[in-house]
DOROBA-883884 format. One record per residue (C-alpha): residue in three letters; x, y, z. Coordinates in nm, 4 decimals, padded with zeros to 6 digits. Example, Ala and Ser with C-alpha at 12.3 -4.5 7.8 and 13.67 -1.06 7.14 Angstrom:
2
   resn          x          y          z
    ALA    01.2300   -00.4500    00.7800
    SER    01.3670   -00.1060    00.7140
This chain:
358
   resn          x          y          z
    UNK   -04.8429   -10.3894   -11.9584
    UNK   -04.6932   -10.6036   -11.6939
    UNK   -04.9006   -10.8236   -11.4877
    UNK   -04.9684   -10.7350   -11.0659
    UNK   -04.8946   -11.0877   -10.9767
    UNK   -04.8157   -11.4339   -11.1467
    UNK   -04.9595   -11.7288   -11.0128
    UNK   -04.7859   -12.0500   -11.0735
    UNK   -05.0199   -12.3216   -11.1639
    UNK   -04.8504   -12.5674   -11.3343
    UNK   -04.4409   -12.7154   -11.3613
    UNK   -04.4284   -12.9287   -11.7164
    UNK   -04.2151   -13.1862   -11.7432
    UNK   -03.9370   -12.9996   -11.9142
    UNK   -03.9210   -12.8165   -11.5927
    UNK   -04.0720   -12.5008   -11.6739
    UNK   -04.3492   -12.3609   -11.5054
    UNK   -04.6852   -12.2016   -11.6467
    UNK   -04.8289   -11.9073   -11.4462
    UNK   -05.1683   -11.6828   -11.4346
    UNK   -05.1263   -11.3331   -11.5474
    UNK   -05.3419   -11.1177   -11.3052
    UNK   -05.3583   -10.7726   -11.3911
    UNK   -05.5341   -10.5286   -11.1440
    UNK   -05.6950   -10.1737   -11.1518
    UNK   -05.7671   -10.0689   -10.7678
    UNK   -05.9972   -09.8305   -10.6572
    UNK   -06.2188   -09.7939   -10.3263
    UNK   -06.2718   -10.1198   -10.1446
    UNK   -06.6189   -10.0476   -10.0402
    UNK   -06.7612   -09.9549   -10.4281
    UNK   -06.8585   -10.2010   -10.6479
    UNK   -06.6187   -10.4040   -10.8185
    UNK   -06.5689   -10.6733   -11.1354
    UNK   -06.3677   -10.9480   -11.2170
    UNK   -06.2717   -11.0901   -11.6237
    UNK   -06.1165   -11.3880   -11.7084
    UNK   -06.0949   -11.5447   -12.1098
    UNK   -05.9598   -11.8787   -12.2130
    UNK   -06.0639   -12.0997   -11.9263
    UNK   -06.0712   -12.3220   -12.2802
    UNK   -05.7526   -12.2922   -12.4839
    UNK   -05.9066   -12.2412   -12.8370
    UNK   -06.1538   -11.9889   -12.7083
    UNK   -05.9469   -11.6610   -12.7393
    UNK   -06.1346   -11.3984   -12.8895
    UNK   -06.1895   -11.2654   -12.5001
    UNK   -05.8076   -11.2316   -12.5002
    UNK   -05.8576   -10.9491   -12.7426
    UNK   -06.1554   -10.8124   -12.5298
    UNK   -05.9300   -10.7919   -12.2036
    UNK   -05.6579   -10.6476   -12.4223
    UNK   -05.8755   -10.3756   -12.5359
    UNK   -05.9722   -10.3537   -12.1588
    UNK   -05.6100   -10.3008   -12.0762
    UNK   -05.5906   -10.0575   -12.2915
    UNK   -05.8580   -09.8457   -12.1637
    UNK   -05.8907   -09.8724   -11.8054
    UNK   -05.5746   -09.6797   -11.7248
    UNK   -05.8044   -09.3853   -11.9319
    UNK   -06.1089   -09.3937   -11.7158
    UNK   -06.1913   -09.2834   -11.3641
    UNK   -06.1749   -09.6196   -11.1794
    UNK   -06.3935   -09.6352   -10.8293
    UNK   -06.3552   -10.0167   -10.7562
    UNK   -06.1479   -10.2891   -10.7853
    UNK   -06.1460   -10.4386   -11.0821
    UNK   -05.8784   -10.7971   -11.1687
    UNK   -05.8250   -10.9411   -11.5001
    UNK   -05.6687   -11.2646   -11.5647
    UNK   -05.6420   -11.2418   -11.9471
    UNK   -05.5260   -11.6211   -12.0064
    UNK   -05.7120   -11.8473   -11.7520
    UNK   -05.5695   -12.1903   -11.8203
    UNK   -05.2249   -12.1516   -12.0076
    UNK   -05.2075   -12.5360   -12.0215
    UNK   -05.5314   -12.5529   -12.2236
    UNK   -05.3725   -12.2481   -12.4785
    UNK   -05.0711   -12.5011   -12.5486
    UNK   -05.2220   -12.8126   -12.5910
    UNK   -05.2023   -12.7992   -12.9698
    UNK   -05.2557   -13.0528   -13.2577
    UNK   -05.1414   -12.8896   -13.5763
    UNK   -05.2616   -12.5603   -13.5882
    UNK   -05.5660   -12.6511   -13.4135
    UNK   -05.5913   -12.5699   -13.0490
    UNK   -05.7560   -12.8296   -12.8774
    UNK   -05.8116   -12.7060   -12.5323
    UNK   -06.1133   -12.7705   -12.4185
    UNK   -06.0813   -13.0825   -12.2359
    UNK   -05.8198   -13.2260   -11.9882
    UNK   -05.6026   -13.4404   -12.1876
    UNK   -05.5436   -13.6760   -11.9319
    UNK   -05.8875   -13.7983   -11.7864
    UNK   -06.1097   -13.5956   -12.0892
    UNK   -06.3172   -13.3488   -11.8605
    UNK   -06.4348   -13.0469   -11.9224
    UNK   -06.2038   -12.7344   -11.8144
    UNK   -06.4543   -12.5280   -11.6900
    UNK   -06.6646   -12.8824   -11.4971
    UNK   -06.3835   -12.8405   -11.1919
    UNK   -06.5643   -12.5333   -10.9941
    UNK   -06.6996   -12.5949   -10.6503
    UNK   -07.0735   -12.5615   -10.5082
    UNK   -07.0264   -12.3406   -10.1953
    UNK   -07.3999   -12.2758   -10.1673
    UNK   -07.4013   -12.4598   -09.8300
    UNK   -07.2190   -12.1865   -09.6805
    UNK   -07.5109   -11.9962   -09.6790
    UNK   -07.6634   -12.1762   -09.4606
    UNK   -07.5153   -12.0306   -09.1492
    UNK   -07.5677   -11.6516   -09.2171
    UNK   -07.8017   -11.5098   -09.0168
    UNK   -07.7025   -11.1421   -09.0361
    UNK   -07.8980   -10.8848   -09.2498
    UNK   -07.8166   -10.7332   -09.5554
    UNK   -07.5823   -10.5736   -09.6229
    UNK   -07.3604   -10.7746   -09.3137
    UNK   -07.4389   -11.1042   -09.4353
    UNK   -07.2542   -11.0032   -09.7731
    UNK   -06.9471   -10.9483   -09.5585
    UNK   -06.9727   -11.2636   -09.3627
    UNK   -07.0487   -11.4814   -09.6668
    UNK   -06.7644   -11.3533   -09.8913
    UNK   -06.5346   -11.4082   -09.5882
    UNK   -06.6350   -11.7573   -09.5625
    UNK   -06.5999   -11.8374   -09.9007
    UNK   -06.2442   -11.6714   -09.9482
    UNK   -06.1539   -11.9186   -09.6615
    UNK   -06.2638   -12.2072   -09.7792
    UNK   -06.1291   -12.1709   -10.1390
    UNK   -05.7757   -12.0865   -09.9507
    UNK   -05.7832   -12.3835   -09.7832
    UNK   -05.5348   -12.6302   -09.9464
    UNK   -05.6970   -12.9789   -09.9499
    UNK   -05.5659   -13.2512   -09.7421
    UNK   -05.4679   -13.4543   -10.0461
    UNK   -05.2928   -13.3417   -10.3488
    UNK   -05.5384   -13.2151   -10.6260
    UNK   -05.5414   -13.2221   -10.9810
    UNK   -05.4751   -12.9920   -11.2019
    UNK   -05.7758   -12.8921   -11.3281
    UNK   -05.9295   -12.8598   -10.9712
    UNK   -05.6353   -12.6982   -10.8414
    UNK   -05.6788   -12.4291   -11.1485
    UNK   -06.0724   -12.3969   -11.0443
    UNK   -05.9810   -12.3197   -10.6742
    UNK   -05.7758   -12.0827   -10.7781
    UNK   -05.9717   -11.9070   -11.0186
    UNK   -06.2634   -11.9031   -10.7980
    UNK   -06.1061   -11.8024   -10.5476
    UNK   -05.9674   -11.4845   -10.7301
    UNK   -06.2958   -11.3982   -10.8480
    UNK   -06.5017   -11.4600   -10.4748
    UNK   -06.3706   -11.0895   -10.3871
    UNK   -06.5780   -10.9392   -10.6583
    UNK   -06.9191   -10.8438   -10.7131
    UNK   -06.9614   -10.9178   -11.0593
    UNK   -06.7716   -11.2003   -11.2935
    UNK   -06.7984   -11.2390   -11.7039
    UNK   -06.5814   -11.5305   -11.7612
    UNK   -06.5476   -11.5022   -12.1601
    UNK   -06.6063   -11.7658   -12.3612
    UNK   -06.6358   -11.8832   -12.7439
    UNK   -06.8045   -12.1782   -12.9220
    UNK   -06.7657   -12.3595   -13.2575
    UNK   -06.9059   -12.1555   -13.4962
    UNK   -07.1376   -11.8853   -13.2656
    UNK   -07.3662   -11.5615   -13.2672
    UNK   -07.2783   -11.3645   -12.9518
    UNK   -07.4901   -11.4705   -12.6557
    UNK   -07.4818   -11.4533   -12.2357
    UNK   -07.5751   -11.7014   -11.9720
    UNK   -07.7502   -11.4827   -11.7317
    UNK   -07.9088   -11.5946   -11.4066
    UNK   -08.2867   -11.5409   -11.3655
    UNK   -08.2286   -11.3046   -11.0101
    UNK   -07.9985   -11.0777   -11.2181
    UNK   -08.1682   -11.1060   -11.5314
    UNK   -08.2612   -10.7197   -11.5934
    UNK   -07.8002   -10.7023   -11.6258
    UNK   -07.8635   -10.8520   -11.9584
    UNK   -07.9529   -10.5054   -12.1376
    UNK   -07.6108   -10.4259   -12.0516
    UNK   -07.4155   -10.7073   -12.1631
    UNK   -07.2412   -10.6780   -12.5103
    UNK   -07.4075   -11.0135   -12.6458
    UNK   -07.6968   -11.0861   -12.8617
    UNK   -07.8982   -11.2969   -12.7155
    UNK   -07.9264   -11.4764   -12.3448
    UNK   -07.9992   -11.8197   -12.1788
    UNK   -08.1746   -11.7470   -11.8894
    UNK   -08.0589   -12.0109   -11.6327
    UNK   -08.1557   -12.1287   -11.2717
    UNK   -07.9575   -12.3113   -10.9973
    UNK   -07.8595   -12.5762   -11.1633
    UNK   -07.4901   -12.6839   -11.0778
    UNK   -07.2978   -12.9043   -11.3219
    UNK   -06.9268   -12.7510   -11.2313
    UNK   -06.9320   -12.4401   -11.4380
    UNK   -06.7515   -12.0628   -11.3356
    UNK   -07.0299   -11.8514   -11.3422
    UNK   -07.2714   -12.1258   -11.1525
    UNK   -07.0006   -12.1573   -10.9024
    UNK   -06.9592   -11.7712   -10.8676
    UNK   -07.3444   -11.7804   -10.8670
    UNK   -07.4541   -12.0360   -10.6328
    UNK   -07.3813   -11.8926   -10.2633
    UNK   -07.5032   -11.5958   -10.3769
    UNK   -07.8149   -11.7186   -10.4537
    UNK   -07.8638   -11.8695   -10.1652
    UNK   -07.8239   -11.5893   -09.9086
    UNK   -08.0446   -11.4175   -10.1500
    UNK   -08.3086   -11.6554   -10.1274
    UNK   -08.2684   -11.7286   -09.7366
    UNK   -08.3099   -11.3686   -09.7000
    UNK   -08.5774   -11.3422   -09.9561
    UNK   -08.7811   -11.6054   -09.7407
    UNK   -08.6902   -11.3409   -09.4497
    UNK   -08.7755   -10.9916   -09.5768
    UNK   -08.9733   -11.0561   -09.8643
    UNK   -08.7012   -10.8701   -10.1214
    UNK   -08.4056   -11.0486   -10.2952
    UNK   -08.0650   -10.8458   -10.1618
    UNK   -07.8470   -10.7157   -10.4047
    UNK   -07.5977   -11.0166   -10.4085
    UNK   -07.2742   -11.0498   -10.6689
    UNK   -07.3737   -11.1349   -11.0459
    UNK   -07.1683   -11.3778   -11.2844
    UNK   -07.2310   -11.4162   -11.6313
    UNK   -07.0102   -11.6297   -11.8985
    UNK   -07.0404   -11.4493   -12.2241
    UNK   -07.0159   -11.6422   -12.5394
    UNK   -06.8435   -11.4069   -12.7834
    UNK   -06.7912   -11.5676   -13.0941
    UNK   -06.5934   -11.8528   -13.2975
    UNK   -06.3911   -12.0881   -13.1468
    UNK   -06.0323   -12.0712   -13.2639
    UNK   -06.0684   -11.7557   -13.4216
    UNK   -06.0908   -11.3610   -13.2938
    UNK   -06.2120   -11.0490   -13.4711
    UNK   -06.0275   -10.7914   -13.3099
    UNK   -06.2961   -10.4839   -13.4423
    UNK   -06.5563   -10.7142   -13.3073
    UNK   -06.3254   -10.7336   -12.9835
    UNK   -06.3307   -10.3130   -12.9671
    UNK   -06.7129   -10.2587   -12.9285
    UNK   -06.7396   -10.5650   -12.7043
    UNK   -06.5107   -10.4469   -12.4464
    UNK   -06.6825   -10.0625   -12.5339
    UNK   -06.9742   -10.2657   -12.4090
    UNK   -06.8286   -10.3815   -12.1483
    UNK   -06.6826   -10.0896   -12.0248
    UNK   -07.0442   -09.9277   -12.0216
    UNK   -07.1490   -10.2084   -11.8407
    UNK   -06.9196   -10.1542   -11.5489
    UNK   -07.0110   -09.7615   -11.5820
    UNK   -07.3677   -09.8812   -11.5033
    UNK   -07.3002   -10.1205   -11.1966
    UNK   -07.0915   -09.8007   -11.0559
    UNK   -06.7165   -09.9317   -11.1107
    UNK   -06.6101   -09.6720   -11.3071
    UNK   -06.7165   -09.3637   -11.4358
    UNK   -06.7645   -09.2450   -11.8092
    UNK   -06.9933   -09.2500   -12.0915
    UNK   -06.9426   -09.5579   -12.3223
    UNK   -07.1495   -09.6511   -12.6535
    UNK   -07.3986   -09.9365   -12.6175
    UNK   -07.3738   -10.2474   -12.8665
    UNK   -07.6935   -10.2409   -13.0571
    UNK   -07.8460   -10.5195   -13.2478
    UNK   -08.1012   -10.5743   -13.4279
    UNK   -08.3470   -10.8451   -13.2255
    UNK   -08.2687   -10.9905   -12.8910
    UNK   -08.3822   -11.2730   -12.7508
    UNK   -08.3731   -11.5731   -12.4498
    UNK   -08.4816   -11.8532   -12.3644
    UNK   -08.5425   -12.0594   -12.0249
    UNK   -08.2046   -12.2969   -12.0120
    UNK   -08.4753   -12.5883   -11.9990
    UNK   -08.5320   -12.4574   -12.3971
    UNK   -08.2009   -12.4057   -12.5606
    UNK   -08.1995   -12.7479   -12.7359
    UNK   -07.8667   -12.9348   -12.8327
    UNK   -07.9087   -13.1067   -13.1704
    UNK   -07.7379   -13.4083   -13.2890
    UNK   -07.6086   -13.5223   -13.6567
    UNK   -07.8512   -13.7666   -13.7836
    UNK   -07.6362   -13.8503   -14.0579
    UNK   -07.2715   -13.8996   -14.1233
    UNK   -07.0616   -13.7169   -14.3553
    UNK   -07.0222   -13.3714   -14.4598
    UNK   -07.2133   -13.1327   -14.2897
    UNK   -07.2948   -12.7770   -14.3813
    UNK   -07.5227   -12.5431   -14.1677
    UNK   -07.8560   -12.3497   -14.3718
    UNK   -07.9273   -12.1703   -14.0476
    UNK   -07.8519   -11.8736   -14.0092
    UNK   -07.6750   -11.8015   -13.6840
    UNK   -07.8577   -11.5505   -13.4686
    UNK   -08.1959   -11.5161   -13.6857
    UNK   -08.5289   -11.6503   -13.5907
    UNK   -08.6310   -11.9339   -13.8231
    UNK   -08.9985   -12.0815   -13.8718
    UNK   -09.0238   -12.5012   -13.8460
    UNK   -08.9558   -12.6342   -14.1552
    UNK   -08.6763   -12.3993   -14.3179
    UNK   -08.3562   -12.5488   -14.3399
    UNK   -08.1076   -12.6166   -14.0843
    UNK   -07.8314   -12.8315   -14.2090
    UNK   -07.7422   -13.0594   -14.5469
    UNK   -07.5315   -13.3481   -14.5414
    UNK   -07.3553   -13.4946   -14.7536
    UNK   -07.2379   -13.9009   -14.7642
    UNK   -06.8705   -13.9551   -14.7957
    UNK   -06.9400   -14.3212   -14.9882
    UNK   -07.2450   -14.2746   -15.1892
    UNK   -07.2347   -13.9123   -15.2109
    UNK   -07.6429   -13.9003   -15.1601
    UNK   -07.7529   -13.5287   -15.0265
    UNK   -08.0057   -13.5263   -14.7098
    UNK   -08.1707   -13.2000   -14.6120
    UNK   -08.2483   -13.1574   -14.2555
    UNK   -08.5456   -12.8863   -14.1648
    UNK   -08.5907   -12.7275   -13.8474
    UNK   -08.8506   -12.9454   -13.6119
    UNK   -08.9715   -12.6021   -13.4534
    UNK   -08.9613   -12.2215   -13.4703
    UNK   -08.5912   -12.1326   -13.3264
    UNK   -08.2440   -11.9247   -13.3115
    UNK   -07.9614   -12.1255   -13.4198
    UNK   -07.6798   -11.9677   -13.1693
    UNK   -07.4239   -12.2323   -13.1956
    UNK   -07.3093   -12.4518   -13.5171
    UNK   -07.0376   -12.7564   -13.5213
    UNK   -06.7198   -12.6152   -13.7215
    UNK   -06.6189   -12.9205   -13.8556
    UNK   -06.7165   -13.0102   -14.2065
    UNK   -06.7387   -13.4076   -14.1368
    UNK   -06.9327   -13.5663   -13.8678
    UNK   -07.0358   -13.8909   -13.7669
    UNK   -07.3818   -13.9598   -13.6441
    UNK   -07.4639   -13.8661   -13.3236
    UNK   -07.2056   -13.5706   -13.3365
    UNK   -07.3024   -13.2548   -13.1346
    UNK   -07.4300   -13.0164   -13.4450
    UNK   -07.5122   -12.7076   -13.2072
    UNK   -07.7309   -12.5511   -12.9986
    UNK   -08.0826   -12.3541   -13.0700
    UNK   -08.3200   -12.1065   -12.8858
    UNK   -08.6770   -12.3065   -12.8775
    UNK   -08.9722   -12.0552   -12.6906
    UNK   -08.7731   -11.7594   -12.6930
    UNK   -08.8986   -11.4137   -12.5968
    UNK   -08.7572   -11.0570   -12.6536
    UNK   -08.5426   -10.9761   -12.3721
    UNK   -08.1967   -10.6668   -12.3492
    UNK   -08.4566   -10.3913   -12.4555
């Protein structure tokens, strides 16, 4: 399939120039409408093979909005290569975090004083402005990429940027006013998170959003309807399962089918628990020993304090330490590397979790 439009976004020193692929299904302005994007990190891919199989299917279905797909977010990131190991998640040249470059355009808000649904139109016309504006001095890459990104996405009412992480059981970052979208969502479990803004896609999608909401809130008593964006964690970095890939973009496709996008009847992923946790309670853990590493967790499943969660290893005298978990938790997120030092990020755990996607 050949993209709608290619977006230059960077020229390489050899001369040639990297673009954004942006594929798009169009269907009544006024209906709801979605926007995907995978690989905002390089070695992330296996949403590649979910927008694929979205490609695929689309043309099949009855489409009632617009719906834009930008299959390879940051082709710099998928060529920065050492080996055969895609590095891609940070900037080489200053070591930030690709998806740390998005822009807080909650203030906006501030100024709409129309009702619902008006102030949806004014808001989204505001914030397509701003991102269009080209900044008086030259930007980096990596902030130039954002703007653009975000700015592709602002004309949408719902956003899954796609995501993977070291070694990973399928979960969604969902924000608590849209929570209830979670049942729909083709992931296993959820972080439920709040306003917090550290840079990210889906908080920048998010954030003016949630402000009109809550201005209005304060106004009428009941939250609006306002845009959703979710980043969905879909499985192991540097790696892609593309049967896995078929029943998540099924999922997905039922999703949109429920927000009114398209139309059809599309099979629900089904698992067998699912849980969440406040974003306050999904703990990071960090090697406490150096050496080889190997996870006893088992990704996904809930585990009681004091079962295992990891066993190291000493390169030098070869002396095994076993490492329980401190409380009752889901392991979501393991390191993939088999040698750490101390300190190393290990991966990242559910802690007072409740059943949630039922």
């Amino acid at each position: 399939m050949i993209p709608n439009e290619l977006i230059a976004v960077r020229k390489l020193a050899s001369g040639e120039t990297l673009s954004l692929p942006v594929y798009r299904f169009l269907g009544d302005p006024e209906a709801p409408s979605a926007y995907f994007q995978a690989s905002l990190h390089g070695s992330e891919v296996q949403g590649n093979w979910v927008i694929a199989e979205l490609l695929e299917r689309l043309p099949k279905v009855t489409i009632k909005g617009n719906i834009t797909l930008v299959p390879c977010a940051n082709p710099y990131a998928q060529n920065h290569k050492m080996g055969d190991y895609t590095i891609g998640r940070y900037d080489p040249t200053d070591g930030d975090n690709w998806n740390r470059a998005f822009q807080n355009l909650s203030p906006l808000a501030a100024g709409i004083q129309e009702s619902w649904p008006e102030a949806k139109r004014s808001l989204r016309a505001l914030i397509l402005e701003k991102l269009a504006q080209e900044p008086k001095e030259k930007e980096g890459y990596s902030r130039f990429l954002a703007r653009n990104l975000q700015r592709l996405a602002a004309a949408h009412d719902y956003m899954l940027d796609l995501h993977c992480a070291a070694l990973c059981e399928s979960y969604a970052y969902v924000p608590a006013y849209a929570f209830a979208s979670f049942a729909e969502l083709p992931c296993r479990h959820a972080v439920r998170i709040g306003t917090e803004f550290t840079g990210a896609m889906d908080e920048a999608f998010q954030a003016p959003w949630w402000a009109l909401g809550k201005k209005i809130e304060e106004r009428t008593g009941k939250f609006p309807p306002v845009p959703e964006g979710f980043t969905l964690e879909l499985g192991h970095q540097d790696w892609s399962d593309p049967q896995l890939a078929a029943m998540q973009a099924e999922g997905i496709l039922r999703f949109l089918a429920k927000k009114g996008v398209i139309e059809g009847e599309f099979k629900k992923m089904t698992f067998p628990t699912r849980f969440a946790c406040e974003l306050k309670n999904f703990v990071t853990d960090y090697s406490t020993h150096a050496g080889f590493v190997k996870v006893k967790a088992k990704l996904g499943e809930v585990q009681e304090a004091g079962e295992p969660y990891c066993e190291y290893l000493g390169f030098k005298d070869f002396r095994r330490s076993s490492v329980a978990c401190p409380q009752k938790r889901i392991t979501l997120v393991f390191t993939n590397s088999s040698s750490v030092h101390e300190g190393t990020e290990l991966g990242k755990s559910l802690t007072e979790f409740f059943p949630a996607g039922e």
